[in-house]
C-alpha positions as CSV (number, residue, x, y, z in Angstrom):
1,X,71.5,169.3,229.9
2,X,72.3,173.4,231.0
3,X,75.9,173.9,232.5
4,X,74.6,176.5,234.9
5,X,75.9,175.4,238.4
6,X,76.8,172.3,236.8
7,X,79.7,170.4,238.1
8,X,81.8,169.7,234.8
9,X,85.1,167.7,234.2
10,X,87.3,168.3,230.9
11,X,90.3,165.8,230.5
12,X,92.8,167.1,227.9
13,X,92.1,170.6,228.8
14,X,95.4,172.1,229.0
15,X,95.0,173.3,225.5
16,X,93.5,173.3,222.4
17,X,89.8,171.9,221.8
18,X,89.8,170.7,225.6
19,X,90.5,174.2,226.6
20,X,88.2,176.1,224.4
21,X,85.5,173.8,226.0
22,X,86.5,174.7,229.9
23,X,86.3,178.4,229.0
24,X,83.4,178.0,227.2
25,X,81.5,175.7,230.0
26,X,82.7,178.0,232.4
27,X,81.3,180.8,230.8
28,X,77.7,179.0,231.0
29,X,78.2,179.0,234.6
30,X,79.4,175.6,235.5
31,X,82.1,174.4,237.8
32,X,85.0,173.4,235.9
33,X,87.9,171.3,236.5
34,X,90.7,171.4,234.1
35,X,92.3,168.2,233.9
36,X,95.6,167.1,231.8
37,X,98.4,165.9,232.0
38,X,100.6,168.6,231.6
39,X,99.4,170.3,235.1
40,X,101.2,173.8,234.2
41,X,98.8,174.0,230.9
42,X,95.8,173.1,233.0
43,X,96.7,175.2,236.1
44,X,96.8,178.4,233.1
45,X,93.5,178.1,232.0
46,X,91.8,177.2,234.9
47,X,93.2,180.6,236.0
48,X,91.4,182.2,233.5
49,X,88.0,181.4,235.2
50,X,88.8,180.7,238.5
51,X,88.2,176.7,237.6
52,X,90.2,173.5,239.6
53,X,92.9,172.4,237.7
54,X,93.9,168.6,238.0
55,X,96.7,166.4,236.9
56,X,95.2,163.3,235.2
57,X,97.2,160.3,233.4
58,X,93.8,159.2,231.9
59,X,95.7,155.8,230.6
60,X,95.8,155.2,234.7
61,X,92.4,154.3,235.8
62,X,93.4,155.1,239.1
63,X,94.2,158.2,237.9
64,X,90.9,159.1,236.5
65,X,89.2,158.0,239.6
66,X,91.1,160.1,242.0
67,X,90.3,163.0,239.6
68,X,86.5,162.6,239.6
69,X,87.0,162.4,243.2
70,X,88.7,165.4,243.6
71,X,86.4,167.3,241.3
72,X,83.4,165.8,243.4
73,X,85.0,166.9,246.6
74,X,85.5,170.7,245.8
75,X,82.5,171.1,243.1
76,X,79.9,168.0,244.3
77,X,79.0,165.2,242.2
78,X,79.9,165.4,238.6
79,X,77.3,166.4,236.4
80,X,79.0,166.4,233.1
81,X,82.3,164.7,232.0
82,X,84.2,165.1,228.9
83,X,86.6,162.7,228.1
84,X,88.2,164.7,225.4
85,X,92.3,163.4,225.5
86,X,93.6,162.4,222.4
87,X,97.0,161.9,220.2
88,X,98.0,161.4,216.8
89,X,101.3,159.5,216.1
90,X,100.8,158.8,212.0
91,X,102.1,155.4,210.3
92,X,105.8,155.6,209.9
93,X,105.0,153.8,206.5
94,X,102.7,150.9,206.0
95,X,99.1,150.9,207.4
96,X,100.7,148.5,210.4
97,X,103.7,150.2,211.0
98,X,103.4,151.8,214.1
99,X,104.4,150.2,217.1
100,X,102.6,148.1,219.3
101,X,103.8,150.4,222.0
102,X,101.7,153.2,220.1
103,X,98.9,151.1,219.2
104,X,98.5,150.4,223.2
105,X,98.8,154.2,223.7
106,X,96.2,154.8,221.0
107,X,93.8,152.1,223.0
108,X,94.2,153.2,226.0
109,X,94.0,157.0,225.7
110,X,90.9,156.8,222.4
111,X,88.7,153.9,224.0
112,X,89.9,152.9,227.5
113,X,89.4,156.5,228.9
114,X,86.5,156.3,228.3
115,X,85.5,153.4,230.1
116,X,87.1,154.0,232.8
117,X,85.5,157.5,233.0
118,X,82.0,155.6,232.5
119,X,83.1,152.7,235.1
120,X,83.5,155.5,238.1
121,X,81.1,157.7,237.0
122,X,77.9,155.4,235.8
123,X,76.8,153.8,238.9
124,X,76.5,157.9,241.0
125,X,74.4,159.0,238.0
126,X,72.4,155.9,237.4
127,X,71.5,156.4,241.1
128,X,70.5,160.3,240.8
129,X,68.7,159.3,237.7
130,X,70.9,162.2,236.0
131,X,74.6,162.9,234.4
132,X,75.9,163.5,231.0
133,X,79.0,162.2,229.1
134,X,80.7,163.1,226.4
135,X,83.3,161.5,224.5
136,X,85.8,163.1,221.9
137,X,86.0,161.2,219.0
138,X,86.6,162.4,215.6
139,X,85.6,162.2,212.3
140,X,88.2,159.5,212.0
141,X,85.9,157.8,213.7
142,X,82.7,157.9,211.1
143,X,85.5,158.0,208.7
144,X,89.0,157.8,208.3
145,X,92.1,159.2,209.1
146,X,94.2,158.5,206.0
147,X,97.7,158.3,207.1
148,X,97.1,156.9,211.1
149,X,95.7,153.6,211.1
150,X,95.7,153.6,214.8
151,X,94.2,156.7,215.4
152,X,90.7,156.0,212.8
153,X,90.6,152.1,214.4
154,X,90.8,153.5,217.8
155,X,88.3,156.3,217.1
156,X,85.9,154.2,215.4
157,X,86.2,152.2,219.1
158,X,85.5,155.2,220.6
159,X,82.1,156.1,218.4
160,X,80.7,152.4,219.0
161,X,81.4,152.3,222.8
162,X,79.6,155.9,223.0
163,X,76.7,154.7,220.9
164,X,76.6,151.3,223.5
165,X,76.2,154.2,226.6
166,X,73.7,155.9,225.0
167,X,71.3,152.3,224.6
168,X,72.5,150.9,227.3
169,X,71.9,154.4,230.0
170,X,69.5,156.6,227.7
171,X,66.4,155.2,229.9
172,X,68.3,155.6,233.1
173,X,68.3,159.6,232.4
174,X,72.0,159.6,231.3
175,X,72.9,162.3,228.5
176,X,75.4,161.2,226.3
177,X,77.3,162.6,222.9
178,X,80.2,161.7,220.8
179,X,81.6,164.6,219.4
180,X,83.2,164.4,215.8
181,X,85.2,166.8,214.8
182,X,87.4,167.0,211.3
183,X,90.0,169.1,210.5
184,X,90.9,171.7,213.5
185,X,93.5,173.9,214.5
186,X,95.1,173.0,217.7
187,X,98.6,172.2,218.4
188,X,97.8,168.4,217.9
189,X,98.4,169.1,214.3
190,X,100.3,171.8,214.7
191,X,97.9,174.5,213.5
192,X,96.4,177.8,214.6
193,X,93.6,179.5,214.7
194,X,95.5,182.1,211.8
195,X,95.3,179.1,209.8
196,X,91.5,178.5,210.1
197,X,91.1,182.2,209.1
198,X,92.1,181.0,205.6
199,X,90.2,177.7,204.9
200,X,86.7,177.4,205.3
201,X,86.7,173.7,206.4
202,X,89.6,174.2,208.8
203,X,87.7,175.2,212.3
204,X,89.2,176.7,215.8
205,X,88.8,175.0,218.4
206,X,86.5,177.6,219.7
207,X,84.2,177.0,217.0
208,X,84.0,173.4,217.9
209,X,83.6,174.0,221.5
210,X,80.6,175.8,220.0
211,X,79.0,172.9,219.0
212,X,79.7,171.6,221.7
213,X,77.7,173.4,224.2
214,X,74.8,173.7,221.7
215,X,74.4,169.5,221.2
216,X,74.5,168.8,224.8
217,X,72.1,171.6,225.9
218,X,70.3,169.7,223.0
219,X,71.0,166.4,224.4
220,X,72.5,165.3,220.3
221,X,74.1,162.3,220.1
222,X,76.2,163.0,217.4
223,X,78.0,166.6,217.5
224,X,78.9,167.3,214.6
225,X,81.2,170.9,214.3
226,X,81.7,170.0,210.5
227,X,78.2,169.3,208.8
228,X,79.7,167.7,205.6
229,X,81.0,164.9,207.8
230,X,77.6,163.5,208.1
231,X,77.6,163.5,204.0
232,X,80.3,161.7,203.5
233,X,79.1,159.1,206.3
234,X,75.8,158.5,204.0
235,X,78.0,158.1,201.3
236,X,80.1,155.2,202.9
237,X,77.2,153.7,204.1
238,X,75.5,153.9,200.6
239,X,78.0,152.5,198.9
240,X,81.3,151.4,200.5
241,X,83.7,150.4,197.2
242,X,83.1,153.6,195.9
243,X,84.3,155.4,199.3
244,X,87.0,153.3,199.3
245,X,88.2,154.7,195.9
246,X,87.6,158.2,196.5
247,X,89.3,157.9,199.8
248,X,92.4,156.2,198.0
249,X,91.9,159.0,195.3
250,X,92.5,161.4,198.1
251,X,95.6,159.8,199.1
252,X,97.0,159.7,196.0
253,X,96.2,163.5,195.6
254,X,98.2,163.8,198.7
255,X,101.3,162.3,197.9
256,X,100.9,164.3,194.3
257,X,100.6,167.8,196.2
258,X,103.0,167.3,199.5
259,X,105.0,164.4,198.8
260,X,104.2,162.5,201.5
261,X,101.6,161.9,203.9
262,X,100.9,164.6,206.1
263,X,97.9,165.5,208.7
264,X,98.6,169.1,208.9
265,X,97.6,169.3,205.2
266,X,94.6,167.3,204.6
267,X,92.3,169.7,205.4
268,X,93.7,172.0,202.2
269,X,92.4,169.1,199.9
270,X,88.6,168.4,201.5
């Protein structure tokens, strides 16, 4: 799929990754509509290109309709849609001890955005025989995000519903990619791109919008801005008691290092 004159729609794009994506889209020539739900941060950089910016609760499925809507109304039928809105909360202690009001939260923004970006959107492309979606995951979701049970169950959700588009829409000439990214900095970890200048794992989120655009013009499945990712996939798969170990090695090395738990960190020990 090419963005030029494309109609594009990028929830989560008040900042960070989501951002980096709209300028980056926009530069390609497509239409973009910034959508998040802080309408100040998505009014900004939409100003930047001259995009739409939108207000979009996208745990209110009423919400997302009116914003695909409103995207279709001033830039025509959506041709691309990223569902990119995510969180992190972290466990408060024990694997289960977040909330169940933060486990819905994590369910609702990870998975059920998703859908109901697919449920709106699925039936306009099926009948133009054309459309692409992408979904933000992470590498959470191949993986694990020690220290946020809610956020690696939610995300593995969110890989396995995108893989069921992609069988289920791939012969109706539907596009779609999960994106995986591991450690970046954006203010949802409370990292900057000065950081990523000093660790070679740690990516901006321009460099993942990057990727981005290159594995949708190349129609990928999996986007991958971190390549080692897939390595340590083919190692879980190949032997899943050994990841385990290593992964509760990690952990250990963690508390050792920082004394505590900390996503901000991680990517200093990978």
């Amino acid at each position: 799929m090419q963005f030029d004159g494309k109609s594009v729609v990028i929830t989560g794009a008040g900042s960070g990754i989501g951002a980096a994506m709209a300028r980056a889209m926009a530069a390609k020539g497509a239409k973009v509509c910034v959508s998040d739900l802080n309408l100040e941060a998505a009014q900004s950089v939409a100003a930047g290109f001259g995009g739409l910016a939108v207000q979009c609760d996208v745990r209110d499925e009423a919400a997302i309709q009116a914003l695909v809507a409103q995207a279709s109304k001033v830039h025509g039928d959506v041709d691309i849609y990223v569902s990119n809105a995510g969180l992190g909360k972290g466990d408060p202690s024990h694997a289960a001890s977040q909330s169940n009001e933060d486990w819905e939260l994590n369910w609702q923004v990870h998975v059920m955005a998703h859908v109901y970006a697919s449920r709106v959107l699925l039936p306009g492309m099926i009948e133009r025989g054309s459309g692409y979606l992408v979904n933000v995951a992470s590498a959470a979701g191949l993986l694990n995000q020690i220290g946020d049970a809610a956020y690696s169950a939610t995300k593995h959700a969110a890989v396995s519903f995108a893989e069921s588009l992609a069988i289920t829409h791939g012969a109706d000439g539907i596009g779609v990619s999960v994106v995986c990214p591991q450690y970046v900095a954006t203010p949802l970890i409370g990292l900057s791109d000065a950081d990523a200048d000093r660790a070679a794992n740690l990516l901006t989120a321009d460099d993942v919008a990057a990727a981005v655009i290159t594995g949708v013009e190349e129609n990928k499945f999996l986007i991958l801005s971190h390549p080692d990712v897939a390595t340590y996939a083919a190692h879980r798969g190949k032997d899943h008691q050994r990841w385990i170990t290593g992964m509760q090695m990690l952990r250990a090395k963690a508390l050792q290092e920082f004394g505590s738990i900390s996503v901000s960190s991680f990517y200093k020990l990978v």
